[in-house]
N, C-alpha and C positions, 0 to 999 in steps of 0.2 A: 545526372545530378549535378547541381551549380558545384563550384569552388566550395561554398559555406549550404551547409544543410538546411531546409527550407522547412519552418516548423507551422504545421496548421492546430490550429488552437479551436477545440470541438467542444461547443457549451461555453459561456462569461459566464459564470459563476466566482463567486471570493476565489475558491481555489486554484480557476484559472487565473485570477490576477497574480495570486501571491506569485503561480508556476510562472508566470509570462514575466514578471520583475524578474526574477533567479534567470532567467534566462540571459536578459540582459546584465543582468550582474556578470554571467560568465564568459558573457562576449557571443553567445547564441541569436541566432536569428527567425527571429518569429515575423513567420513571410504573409501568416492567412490568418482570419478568423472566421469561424461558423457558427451563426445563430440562429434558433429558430423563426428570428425576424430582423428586415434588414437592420431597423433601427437600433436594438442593441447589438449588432455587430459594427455598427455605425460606431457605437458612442465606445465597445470596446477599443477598437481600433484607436481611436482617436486616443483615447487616457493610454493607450501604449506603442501607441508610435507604429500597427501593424499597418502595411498599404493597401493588401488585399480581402476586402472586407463582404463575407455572402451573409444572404438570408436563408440561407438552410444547410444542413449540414451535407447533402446531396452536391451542392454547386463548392464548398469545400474538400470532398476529398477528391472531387474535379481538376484542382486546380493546381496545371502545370509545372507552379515552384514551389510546392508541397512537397515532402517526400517522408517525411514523416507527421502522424498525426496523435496529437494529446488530447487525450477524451477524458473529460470530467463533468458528464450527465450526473443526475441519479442514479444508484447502483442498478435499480431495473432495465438501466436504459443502456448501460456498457456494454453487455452483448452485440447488442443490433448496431450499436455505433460503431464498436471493434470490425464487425462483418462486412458492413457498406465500406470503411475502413480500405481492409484488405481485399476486399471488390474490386476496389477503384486500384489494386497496385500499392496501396500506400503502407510503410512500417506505422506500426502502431506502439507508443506507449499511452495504458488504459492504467485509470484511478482505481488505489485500492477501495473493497476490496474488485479482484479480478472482474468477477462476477456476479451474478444474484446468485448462481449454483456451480453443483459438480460440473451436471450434463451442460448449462450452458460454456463452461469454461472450458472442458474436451473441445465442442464446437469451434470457438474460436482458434487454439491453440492446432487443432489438425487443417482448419483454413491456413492459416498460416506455414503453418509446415507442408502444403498443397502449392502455395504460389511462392517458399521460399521468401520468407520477410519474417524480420522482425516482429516478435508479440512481447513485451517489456510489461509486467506489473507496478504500476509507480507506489510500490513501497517502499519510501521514500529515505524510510530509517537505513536498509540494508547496504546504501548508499556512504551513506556520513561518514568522514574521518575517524570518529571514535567506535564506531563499529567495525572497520575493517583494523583497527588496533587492537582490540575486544580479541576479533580471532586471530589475530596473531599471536597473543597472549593462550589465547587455549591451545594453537598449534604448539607452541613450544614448552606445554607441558606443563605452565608454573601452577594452575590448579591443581594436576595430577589428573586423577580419575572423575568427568564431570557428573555431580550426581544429581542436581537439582535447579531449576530456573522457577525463579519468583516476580512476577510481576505483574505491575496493575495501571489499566488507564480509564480513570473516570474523569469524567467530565461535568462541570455545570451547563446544559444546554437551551436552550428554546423552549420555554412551554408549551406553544399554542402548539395546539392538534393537528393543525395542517402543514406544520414546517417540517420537513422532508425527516428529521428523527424521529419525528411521531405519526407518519403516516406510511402506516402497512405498504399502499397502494406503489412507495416509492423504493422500499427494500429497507424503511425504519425500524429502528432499534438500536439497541448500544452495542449488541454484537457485529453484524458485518459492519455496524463504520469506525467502533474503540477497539475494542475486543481484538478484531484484524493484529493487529496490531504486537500485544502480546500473544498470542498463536503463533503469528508469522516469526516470530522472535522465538518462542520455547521449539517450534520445529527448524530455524535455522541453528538453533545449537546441540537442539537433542538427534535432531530427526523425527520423521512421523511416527505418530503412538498407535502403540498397538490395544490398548483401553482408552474408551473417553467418559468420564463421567461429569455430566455439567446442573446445574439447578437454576432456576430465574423467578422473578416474579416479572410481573406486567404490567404495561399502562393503558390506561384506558382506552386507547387506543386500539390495542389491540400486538403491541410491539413490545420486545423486552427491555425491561428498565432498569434488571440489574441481572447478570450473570456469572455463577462464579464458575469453573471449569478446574478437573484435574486431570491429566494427560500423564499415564503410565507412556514412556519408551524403553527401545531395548533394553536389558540387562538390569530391569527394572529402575533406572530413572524416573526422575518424575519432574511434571512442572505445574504449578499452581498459579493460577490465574485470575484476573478479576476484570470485570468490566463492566462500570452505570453511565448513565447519561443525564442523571440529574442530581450529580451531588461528587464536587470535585474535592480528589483522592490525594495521596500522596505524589501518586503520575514517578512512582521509585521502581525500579528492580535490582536483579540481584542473581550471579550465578555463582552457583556454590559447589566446589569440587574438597576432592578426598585432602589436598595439602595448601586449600586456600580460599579467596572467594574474592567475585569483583560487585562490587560497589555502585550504580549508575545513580547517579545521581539525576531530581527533576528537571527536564521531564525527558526521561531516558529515550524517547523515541525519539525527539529532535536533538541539534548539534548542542552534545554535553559534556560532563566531565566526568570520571567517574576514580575510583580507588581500589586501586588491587593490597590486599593482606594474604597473608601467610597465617597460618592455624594458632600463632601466638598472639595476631592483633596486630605485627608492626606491620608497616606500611611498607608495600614490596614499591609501587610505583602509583604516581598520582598523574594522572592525564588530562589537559586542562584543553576545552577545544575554545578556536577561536576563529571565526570563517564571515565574509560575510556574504548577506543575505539571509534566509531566511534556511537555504540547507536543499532546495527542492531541484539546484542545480543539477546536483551530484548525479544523479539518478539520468538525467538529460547525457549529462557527460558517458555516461557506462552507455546510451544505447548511442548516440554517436559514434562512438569508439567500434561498436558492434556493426554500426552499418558500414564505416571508413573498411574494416579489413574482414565483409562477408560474411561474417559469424551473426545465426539468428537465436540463439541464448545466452544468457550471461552467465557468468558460473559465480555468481553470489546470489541470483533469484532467474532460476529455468524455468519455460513455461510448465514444464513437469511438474516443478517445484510448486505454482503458482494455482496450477491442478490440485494437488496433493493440499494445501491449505485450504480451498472452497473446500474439500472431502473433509475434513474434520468439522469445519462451519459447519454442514449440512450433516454432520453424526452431533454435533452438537445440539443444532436445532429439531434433529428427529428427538433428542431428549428431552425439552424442555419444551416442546410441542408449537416451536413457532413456522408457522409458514407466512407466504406470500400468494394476494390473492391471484389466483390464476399459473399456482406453480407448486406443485410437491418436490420437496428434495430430492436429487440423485440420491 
């Protein structure tokens, strides 16, 4: 591996842009790009300053000063990307969510634990400054006993039928691409539920359009949830323990602020974030850190962890009756 970590960039889509700026914001180097044709691997390249530019994602994880690869397909298509991926030798950080499934996210996660590499979910919140203050706050007790997590992310999205939220064929819906999201949050503070009760209706598509979810955890906890894609929310949560409760202000899953109280209403601490870029660094930063001194999970999102979240998606979507064509849930 060079001096500076060599990042290959899987898919130009917006989210690769946004990721590929954050990088350079933090001083990261993004050595490759891979597209399904040369010319927009061409045209990324050039709008971000990458040298090494393929037409397929095959001749990128090929490529020598790679050593890490950032995949942001369609959710259908994360699997087989992560695979070729880790084929080729290369650490992977893969877009939420992980995967389209349980079984395909086992797959991954046991390749990796096979050739010894890095598997990173780029859930990108678990990353942020005011998240890893969040739990320091609950480590040291000032909620007390935590009994409830609330939160919600809708969005106003895309109508047409063919744009990747509204077409089955790509793993659309507002759950695995909003939804993720608050899940991955109630199971980072509760842990995994041992009930899942969720409801939806649907768009004509064929995909969910709005999902509400409730998640019993141990000791009967609970966390309530919400997630649409065509009609933007408050984008607020909210965890709430026996001697207090924190505050997150919108839109709580990127770099925010939020307000811790104590059970009288005053104000215990107010936490104000202030970063820049867009926030999708951080996440970059934790798998670097991970590959500099050989460690292949992180201990803020394990691929176990990463596993365990497709498993409720997929108890979710066994309720609400959504599949994908060519896929039944684990």
């Amino acid at each position: 591996m060079a001096e500076t970590i060599g990042w290959g960039i899987l898919a130009t889509g917006g989210i690769a842009g946004a990721f590929t700026k954050d990088l350079a914001v933090a001083g990261l180097r993004a050595a490759a790009v891979g597209s399904r044709t040369q010319e927009s691997a061409d045209d990324f390249g050039e709008r971000y300053g990458i040298p090494n530019r393929h037409g397929s994602y095959e001749a990128l994880v090929a490529d020598p000063d790679v050593d890490i690869v950032y995949i942001s397909t369609p959710h259908s298509h994360h699997a087989e990307a992560a695979l070729l991926a880790l084929e080729a030798g290369k650490h992977v950080l893969v877009e939420k969510p992980f995967t389209l499934n349980a079984a395909q996210a086992r797959q991954v996660v046991a390749l990796a634990a096979e050739k010894n590499l890095l598997v990173l979910e780029a859930m990108w919140t678990r990353f942020l400054p005011h998240m890893l203050r969040l739990h320091e706050i609950l480590d040291a007790g000032t909620l007390g006993d935590v009994r409830t997590v609330i939160a919600d992310h809708n969005q106003d999205t895309p109508k047409d039928p063919a744009h990747r939220m509204n077409n089955p064929e790509l793993g659309g819906g507002a759950l695995l691409d909003l939804g993720v999201y608050p899940v991955s949050f109630a199971v980072d503070v509760l842990g995994g539920p041992t009930s899942v009760t969720a409801v939806a209706t649907f768009t004509e598509t064929g995909v969910d359009r709005q999902t509400a979810i409730i998640l019993e955890h141990a000791g009967g906890r609970q966390s309530v949830l919400h997630t649409a894609l065509d009609t933007r929310g408050p984008n607020r949560a909210a965890v709430i323990g026996a001697l207090g409760r924190i505050e997150l202000d919108a839109v709580w899953y990127s770099p925010t602020s939020f307000t811790v109280y104590d059970n009288t209403g005053e104000v215990v601490e107010r936490y104000e974030t202030a970063i820049e870029g867009r926030g999708m660094q951080f996440q970059a930063l934790e798998a670097e850190r991970l590959i500099r001194v050989g460690e292949t999970a992180s201990p803020r999102l394990s691929p176990a962890e990463s596993v365990l979240v497709m498993d409720v998606l997929d108890d979710v979507r066994r309720r609400i009756g959504l599949t994908y064509p060519g896929e039944t849930p684990a």
